[in-house]
C-alpha positions as CSV (number, residue, x, y, z in Angstrom):
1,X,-0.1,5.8,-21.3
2,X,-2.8,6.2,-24.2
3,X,-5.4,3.3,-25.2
4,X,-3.9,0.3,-26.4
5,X,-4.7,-2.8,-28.5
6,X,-1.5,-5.2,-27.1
7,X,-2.2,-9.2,-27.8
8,X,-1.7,-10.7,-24.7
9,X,-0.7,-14.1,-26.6
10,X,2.2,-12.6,-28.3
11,X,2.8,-9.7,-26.6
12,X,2.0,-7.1,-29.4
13,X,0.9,-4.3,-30.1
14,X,-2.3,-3.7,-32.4
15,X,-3.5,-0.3,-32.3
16,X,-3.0,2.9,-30.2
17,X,-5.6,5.5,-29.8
18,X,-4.6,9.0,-28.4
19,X,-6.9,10.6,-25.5
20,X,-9.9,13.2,-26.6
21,X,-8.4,16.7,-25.6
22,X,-10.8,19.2,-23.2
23,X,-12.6,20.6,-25.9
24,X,-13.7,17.6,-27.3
25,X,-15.0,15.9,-23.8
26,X,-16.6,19.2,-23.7
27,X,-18.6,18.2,-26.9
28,X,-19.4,15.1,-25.5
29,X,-20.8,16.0,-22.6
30,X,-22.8,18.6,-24.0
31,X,-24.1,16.8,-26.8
32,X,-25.1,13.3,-23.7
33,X,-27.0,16.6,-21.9
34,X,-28.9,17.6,-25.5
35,X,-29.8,13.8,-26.2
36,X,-31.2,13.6,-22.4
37,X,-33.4,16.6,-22.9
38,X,-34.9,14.3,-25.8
39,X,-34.3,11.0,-24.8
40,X,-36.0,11.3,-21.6
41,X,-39.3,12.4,-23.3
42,X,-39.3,8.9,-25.8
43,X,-41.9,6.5,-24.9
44,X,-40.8,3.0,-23.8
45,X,-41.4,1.5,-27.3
46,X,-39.2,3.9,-29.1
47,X,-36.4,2.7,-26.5
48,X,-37.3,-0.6,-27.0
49,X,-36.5,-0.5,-31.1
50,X,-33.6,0.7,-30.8
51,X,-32.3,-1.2,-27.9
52,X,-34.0,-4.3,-29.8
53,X,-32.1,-3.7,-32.9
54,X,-28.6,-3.0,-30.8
55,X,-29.6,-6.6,-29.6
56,X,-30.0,-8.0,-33.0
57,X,-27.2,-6.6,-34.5
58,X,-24.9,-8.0,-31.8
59,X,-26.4,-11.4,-32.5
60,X,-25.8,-11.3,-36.1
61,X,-22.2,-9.7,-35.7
62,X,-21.4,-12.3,-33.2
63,X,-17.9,-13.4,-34.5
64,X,-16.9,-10.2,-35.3
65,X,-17.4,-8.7,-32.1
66,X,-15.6,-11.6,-30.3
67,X,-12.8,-11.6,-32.2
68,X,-12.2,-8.4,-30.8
69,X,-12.0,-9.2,-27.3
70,X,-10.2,-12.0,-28.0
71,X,-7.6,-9.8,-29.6
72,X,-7.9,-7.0,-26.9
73,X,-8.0,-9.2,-23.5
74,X,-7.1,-12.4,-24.5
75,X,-10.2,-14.2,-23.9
76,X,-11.2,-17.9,-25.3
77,X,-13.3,-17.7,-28.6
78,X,-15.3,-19.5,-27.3
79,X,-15.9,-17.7,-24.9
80,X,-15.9,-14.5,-25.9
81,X,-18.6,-15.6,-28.4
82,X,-20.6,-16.0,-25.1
83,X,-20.3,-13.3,-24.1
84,X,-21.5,-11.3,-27.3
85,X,-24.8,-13.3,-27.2
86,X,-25.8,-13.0,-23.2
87,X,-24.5,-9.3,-24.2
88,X,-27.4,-9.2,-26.9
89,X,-30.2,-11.0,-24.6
90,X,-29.5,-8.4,-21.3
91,X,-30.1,-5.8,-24.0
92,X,-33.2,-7.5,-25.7
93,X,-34.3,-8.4,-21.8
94,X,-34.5,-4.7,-20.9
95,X,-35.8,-3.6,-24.4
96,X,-38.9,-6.2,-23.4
97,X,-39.4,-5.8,-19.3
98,X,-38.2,-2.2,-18.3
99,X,-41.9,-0.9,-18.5
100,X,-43.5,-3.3,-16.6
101,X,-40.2,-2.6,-14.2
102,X,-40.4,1.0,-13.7
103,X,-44.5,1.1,-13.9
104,X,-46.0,3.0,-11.2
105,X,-46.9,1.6,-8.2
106,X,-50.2,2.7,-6.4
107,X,-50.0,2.8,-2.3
108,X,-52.7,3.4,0.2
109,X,-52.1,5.9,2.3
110,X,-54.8,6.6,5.4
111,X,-56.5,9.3,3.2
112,X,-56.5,10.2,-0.3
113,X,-54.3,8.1,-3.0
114,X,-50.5,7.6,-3.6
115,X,-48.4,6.8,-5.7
116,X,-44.5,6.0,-6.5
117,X,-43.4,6.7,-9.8
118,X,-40.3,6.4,-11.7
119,X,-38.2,9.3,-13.9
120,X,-34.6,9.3,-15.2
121,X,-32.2,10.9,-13.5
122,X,-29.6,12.6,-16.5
123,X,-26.4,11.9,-18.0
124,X,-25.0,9.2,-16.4
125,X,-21.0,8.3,-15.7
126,X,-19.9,4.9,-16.1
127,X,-16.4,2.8,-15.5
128,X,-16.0,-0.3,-16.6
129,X,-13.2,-2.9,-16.8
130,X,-11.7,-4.6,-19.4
131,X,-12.1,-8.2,-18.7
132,X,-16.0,-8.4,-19.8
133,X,-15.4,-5.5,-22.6
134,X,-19.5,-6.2,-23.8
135,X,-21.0,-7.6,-21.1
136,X,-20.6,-5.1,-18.4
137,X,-21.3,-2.2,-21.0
138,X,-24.5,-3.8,-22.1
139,X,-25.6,-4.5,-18.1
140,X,-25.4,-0.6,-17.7
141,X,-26.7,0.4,-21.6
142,X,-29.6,-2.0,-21.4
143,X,-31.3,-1.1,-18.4
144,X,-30.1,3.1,-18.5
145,X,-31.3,3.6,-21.8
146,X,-34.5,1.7,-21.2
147,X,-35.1,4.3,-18.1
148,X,-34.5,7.2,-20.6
149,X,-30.9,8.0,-19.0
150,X,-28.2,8.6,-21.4
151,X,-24.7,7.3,-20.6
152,X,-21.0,8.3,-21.1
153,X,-18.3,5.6,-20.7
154,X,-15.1,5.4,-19.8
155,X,-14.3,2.1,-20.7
156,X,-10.5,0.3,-19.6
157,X,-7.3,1.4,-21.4
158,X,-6.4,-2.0,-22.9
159,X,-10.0,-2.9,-24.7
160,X,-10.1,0.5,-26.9
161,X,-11.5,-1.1,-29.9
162,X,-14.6,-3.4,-28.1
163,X,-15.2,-0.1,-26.3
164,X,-15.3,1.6,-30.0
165,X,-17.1,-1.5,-31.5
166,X,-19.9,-0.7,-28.8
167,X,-20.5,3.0,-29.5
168,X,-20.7,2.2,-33.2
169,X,-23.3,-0.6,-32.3
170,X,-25.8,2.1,-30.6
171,X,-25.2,4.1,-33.8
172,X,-25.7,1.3,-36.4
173,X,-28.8,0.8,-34.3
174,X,-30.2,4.2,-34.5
175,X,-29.7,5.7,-31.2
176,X,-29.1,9.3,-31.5
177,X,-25.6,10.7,-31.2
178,X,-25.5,11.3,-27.5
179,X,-27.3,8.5,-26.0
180,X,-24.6,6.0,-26.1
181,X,-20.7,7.8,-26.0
182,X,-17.2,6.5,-25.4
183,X,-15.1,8.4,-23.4
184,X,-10.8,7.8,-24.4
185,X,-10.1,9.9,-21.0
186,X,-7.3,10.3,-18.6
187,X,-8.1,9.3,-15.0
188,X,-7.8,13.1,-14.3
189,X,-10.4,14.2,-17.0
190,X,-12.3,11.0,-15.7
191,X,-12.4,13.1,-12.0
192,X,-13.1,16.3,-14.5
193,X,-16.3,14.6,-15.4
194,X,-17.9,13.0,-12.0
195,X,-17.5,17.0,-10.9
196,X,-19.2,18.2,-14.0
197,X,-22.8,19.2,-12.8
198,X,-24.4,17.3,-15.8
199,X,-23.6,14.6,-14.4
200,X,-26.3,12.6,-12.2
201,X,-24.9,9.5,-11.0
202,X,-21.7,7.8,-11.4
203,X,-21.5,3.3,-12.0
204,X,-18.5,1.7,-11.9
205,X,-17.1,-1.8,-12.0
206,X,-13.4,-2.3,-11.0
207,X,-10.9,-3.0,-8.6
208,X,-11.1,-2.0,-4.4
209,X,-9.0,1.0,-5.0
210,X,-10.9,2.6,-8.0
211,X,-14.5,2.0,-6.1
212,X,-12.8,4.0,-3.0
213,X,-11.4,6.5,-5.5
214,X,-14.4,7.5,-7.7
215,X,-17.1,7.0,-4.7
216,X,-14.9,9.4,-2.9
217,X,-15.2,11.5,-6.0
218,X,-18.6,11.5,-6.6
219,X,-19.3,11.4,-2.6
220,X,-17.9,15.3,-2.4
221,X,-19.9,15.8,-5.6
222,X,-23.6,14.0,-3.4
223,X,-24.1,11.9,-6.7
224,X,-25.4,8.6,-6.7
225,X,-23.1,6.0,-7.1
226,X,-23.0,1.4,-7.6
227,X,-20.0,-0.1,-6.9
228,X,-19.2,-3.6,-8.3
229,X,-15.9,-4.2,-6.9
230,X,-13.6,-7.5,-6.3
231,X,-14.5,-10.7,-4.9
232,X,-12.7,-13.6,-3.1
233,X,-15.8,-16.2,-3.6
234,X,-16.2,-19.3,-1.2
235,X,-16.4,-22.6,-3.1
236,X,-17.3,-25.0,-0.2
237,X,-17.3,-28.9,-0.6
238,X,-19.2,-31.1,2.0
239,X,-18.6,-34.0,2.7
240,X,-21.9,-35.7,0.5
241,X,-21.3,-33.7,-2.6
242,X,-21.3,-35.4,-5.9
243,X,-17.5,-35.1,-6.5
244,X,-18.2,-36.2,-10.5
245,X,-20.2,-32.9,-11.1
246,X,-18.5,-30.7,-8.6
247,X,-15.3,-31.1,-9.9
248,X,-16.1,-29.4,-13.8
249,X,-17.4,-26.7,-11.5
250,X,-14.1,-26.0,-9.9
251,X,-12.6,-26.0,-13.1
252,X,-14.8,-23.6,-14.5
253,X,-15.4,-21.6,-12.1
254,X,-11.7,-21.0,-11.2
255,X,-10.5,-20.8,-15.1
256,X,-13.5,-19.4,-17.0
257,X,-12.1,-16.1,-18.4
258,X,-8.9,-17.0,-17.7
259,X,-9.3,-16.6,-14.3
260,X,-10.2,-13.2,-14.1
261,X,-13.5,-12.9,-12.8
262,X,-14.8,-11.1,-9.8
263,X,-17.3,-13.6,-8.9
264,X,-14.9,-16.5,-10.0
265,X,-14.6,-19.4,-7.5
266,X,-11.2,-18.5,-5.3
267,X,-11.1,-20.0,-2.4
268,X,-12.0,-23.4,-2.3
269,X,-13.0,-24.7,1.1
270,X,-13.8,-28.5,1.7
271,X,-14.4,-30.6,4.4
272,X,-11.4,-33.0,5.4
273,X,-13.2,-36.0,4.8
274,X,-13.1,-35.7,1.0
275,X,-10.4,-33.4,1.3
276,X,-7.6,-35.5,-0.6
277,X,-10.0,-37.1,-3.0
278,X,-10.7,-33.2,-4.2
279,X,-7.6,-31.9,-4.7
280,X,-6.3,-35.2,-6.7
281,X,-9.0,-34.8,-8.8
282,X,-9.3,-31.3,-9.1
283,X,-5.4,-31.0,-9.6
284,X,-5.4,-33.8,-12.9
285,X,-8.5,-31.8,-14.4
286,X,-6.5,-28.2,-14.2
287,X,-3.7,-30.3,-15.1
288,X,-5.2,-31.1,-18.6
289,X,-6.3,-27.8,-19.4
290,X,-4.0,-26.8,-22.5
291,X,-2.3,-23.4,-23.2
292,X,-2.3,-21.6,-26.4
293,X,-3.9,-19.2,-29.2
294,X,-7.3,-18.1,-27.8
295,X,-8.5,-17.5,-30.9
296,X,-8.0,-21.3,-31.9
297,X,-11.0,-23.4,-30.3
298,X,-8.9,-26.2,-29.2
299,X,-7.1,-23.9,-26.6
300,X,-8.3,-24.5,-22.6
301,X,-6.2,-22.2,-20.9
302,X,-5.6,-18.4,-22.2
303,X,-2.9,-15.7,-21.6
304,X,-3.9,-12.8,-18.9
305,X,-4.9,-9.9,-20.0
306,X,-1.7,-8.1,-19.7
307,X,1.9,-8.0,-18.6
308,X,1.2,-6.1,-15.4
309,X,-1.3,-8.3,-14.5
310,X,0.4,-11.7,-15.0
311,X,3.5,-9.9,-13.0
312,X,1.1,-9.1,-10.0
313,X,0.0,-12.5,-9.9
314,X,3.1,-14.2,-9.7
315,X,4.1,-11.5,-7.0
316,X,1.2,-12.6,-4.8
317,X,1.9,-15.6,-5.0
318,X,5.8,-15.3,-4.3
319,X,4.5,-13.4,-1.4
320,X,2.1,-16.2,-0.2
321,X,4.6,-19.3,-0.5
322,X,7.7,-16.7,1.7
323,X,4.8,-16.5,4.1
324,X,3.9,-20.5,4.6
325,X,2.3,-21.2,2.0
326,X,2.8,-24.5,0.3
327,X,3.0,-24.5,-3.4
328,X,1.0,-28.0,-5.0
329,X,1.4,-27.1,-8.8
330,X,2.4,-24.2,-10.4
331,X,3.5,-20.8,-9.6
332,X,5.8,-19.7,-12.7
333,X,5.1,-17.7,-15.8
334,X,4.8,-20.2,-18.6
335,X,7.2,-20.7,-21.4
336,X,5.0,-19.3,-24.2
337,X,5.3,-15.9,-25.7
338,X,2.5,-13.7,-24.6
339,X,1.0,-13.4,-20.9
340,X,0.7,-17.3,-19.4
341,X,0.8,-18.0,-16.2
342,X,0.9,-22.1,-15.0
343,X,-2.1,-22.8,-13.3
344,X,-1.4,-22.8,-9.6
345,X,-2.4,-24.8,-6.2
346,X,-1.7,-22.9,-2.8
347,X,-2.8,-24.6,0.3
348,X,-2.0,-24.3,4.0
349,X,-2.4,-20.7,3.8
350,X,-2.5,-19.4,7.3
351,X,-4.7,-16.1,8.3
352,X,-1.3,-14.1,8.8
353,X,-0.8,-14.7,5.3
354,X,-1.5,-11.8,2.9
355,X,-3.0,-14.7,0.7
356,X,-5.5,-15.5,3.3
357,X,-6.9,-11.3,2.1
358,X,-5.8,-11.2,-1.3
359,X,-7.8,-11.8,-4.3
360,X,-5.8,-13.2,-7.0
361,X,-7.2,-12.5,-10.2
362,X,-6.3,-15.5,-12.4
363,X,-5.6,-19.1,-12.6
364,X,-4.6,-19.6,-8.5
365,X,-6.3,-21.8,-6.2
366,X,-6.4,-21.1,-2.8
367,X,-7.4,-24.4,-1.2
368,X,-8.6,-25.3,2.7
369,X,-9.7,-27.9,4.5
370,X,-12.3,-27.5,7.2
371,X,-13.7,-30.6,10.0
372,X,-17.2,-29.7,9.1
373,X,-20.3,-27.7,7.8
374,X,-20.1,-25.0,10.5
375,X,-16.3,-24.3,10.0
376,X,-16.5,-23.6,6.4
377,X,-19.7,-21.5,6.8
378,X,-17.0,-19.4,9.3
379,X,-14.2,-19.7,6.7
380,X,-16.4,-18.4,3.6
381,X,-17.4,-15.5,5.9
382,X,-14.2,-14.6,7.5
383,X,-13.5,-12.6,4.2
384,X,-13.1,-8.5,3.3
385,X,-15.3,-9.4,0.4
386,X,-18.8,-10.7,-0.2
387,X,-19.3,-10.7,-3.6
388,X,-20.8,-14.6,-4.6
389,X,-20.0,-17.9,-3.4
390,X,-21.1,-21.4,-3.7
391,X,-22.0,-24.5,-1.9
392,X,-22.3,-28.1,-2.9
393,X,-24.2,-31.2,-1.6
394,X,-26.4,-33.6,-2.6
395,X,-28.7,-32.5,0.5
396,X,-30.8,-29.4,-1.1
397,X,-32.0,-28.6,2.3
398,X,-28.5,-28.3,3.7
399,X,-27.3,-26.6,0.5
400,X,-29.8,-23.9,1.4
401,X,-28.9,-23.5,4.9
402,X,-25.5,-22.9,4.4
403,X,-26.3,-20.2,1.5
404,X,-28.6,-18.1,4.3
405,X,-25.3,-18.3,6.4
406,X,-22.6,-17.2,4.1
407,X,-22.3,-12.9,4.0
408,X,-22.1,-12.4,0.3
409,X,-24.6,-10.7,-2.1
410,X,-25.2,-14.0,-4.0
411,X,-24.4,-17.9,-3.2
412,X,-25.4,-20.6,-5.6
413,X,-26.5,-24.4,-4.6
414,X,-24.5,-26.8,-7.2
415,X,-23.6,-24.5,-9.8
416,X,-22.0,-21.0,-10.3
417,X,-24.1,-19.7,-12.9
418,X,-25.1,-16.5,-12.8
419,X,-25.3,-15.4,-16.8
420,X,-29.0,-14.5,-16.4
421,X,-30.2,-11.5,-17.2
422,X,-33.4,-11.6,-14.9
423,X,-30.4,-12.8,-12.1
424,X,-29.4,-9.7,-10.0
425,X,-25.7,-9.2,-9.6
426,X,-23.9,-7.5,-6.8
427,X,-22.4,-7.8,-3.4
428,X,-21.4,-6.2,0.4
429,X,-18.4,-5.4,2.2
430,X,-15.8,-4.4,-0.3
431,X,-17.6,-6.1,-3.1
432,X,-19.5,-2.9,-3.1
433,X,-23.0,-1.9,-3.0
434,X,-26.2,-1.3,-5.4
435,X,-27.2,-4.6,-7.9
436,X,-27.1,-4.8,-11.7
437,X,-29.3,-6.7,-14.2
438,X,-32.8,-8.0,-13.0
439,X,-35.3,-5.6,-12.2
440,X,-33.4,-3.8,-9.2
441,X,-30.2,-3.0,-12.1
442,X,-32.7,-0.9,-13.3
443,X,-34.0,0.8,-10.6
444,X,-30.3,2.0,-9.5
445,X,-30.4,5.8,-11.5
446,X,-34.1,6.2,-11.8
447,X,-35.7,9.0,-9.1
448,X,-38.9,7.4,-7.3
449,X,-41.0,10.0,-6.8
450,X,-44.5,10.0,-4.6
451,X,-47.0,11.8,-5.6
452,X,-50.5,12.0,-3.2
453,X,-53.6,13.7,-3.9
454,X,-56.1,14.5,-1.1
455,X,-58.8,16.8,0.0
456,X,-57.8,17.5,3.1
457,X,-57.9,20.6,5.0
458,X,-54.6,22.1,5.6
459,X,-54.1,22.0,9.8
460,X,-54.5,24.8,11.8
């Protein structure tokens, strides 16, 4: 199936865009390989204006950039709005700390002097899904760019014109052609390109099955790789948390993007003691949350991206409740033309349950009740994934411990906000491996090199 534009609150179609033929991914890739010979020879400043300008010119194009992605993906205006601007600030974060980042660092060896320093490695490949169609392109641009790598992206099939959108924006900015390209490949021509020996190192964001696929891929091939995969976050309760505050937590952090995050809160875990009090009051918030138009402000809860992935959901789900499940609200496709799916509450999901494994990418709730701190720490951790997680409780202290304790790249104390760019992102386990944004995204595709320099005598 080619690129496609389809409104996921109606249902229809926008815009189709045909894939690039071989000759013309040939041009691509040897135009990315020209620029590099170039790019990689600019001083940080010249990076800096242009990545400054791609920042400014996001900024000032704000509405018409969100538009798109809330015609492409279905997002909230709203929210799609913020993500345009933390799009802009990663890129403007870079533009202004990736010196200072990749600076070279003096060591003291036993005789002589040492040093690390750091070098791009080439033309870089990179994934990316649709449901963040900015904001994960400007986490790999920012940062790659700023190291003097050059990127090609193959960006998801349903966000064609945000993918277009952001190759123009590198343009408009004055990158030079090469620096910045969009790839409208096959999944074939996408394994056609992580074999291409141009190609240094290979970044992708995306499901489980695509990180095993294109690691494998790029594993035969001895590239470097990060892998941001799927999450199944921990959202545990205790028994002292601040229910008033914690609850407009749960509702964001289960229905921000519709759902369809992988660091979104999905399993929530809280002790019994508060146990009922959470759910009633969690239940009447998502409750309230109000379907329609994303594009109109006034809407709370937005379509899914697409048909196939509202259909999955409600599968999963199907599959949890014929396996013990018990359904509290929801678990239907909503009367409303496009892709809405009733928000939905599964407890007394059993570890036999596929549910108990699954990450369900959307507006479900997998809700459990624990008898105390040291059960939910167990809970959070008996998970394939290990992506984020959170904790709440007025006691800091505690809040702390139980962070150390749960496996996951990233736990947050009272919150679940991680929209910083100086905030490293990433995970273990089959969350994947290697960090983006903060000064390790940076230091993913960039060769540290030692150089020494003694006078020593060479041994006998």
């Amino acid at each position: 199936m080619p690129y496609q534009s389809i409104n996921p609150n109606n249902g229809k179609t926008i815009k189709t865009f045909e894939y690039i033929d071989k000759s013309q991914l040939e041009n691509s890739l040897a135009t990315a390989e020209s620029c590099f010979q170039t790019w990689k020879h600019t001083s940080y400043q010249e990076r800096a204006s242009i990545v400054n300008r791609a920042a400014k010119l996001m900024h000032a194009n704000v509405d018409d950039f969100a538009k798109l992605a809330t015609l492409e993906m279905g997002k909230r205006i709203d929210e799609a709005r913020g993500e345009v601007n933390f799009s802009a600030d990663i890129l403007a974060y870079y533009a202004d700390h990736a010196e200072r980042f990749l600076q070279s660092v003096t060591l003291n060896p036993k005789v002589g002097k040492a040093h690390m320093e750091c070098s791009p490695l080439g033309v870089l490949f990179c994934v990316e899904p649709w449901n963040f169609p900015y904001y994960q392109l400007a986490r790999v641009a920012g940062p790659q760019l700023m190291a003097g790598n050059v990127v090609v992206v193959k960006h998801a099939a349903c966000v064609p014109q945000c993918a277009i959108a952001f190759e123009k924006l590198w343009i408009d900015a004055g990158a030079p052609v090469g620096a910045y390209t969009n790839l409208l490949i096959t999944h074939e021509q996408s394994e056609e390109v992580i074999d291409d020996p141009r190609i240094k190192g290979v970044a992708l964001t995306g499901s489980v099955a695509a990180g095993r696929s294109v690691a494998a891929r790029a594993g035969l091939n001895l590239k470097k790789t990060s892998m941001e995969l799927g999450g199944s976050d921990a959202f545990i309760v205790l028994e002292d948390a601040d229910i008033e505050k914690t609850i407009p937590w749960a509702v964001w952090g289960r229905m921000y993007n519709g759902g369809q995050t992988c660091c979104a809160a999905k399993r929530f875990i809280v002790l019994d003691s508060i146990a009922d009090e959470f759910l009633e009051k969690f239940s009447s918030a998502l409750s309230a949350l109000k379907p329609g138009d994303p594009l109109d402000q006034a809407t709370t809860h937005a379509p899914l991206s697409t048909e196939a992935a509202l259909l999955q959901l409600i599968k999963q789900v199907d599959i949890a409740v014929k396996h013990g499940a018990r359904l509290v609200m929801g678990g239907k496709r909503l009367k409303h033309a496009g892709y809405f799916m009733e928000i939905t509450i599964l407890t007394d999901i059993q570890a036999d349950n596929p549910a108990f494994r699954d990450e369900f990418f959307g507006p479900v709730v997998c809700f459990y009740r624990v008898k105390d701190e040291a059960a939910a720490i167990a809970l959070a951790n008996d998970s394939d994934f290990g992506l984020g997680g959170s904790v709440f409780t007025k006691d800091i202290a505690r809040g702390r411990r139980v962070a150390s304790q749960v496996d996951t790249g990233m736990m947050f104390i009272n919150n679940i906000d991680w929209a910083d760019a100086e905030l490293p992102f990433g995970g273990i386990k089959y969350s994947g491996y290697g960090r983006e944004l903060g000064n390790l995204g940076i230091q993913e595709f960039v060769n540290k090199k030692l150089v020494r320099i003694t006078d020593q005598v060479a041994p006998n």
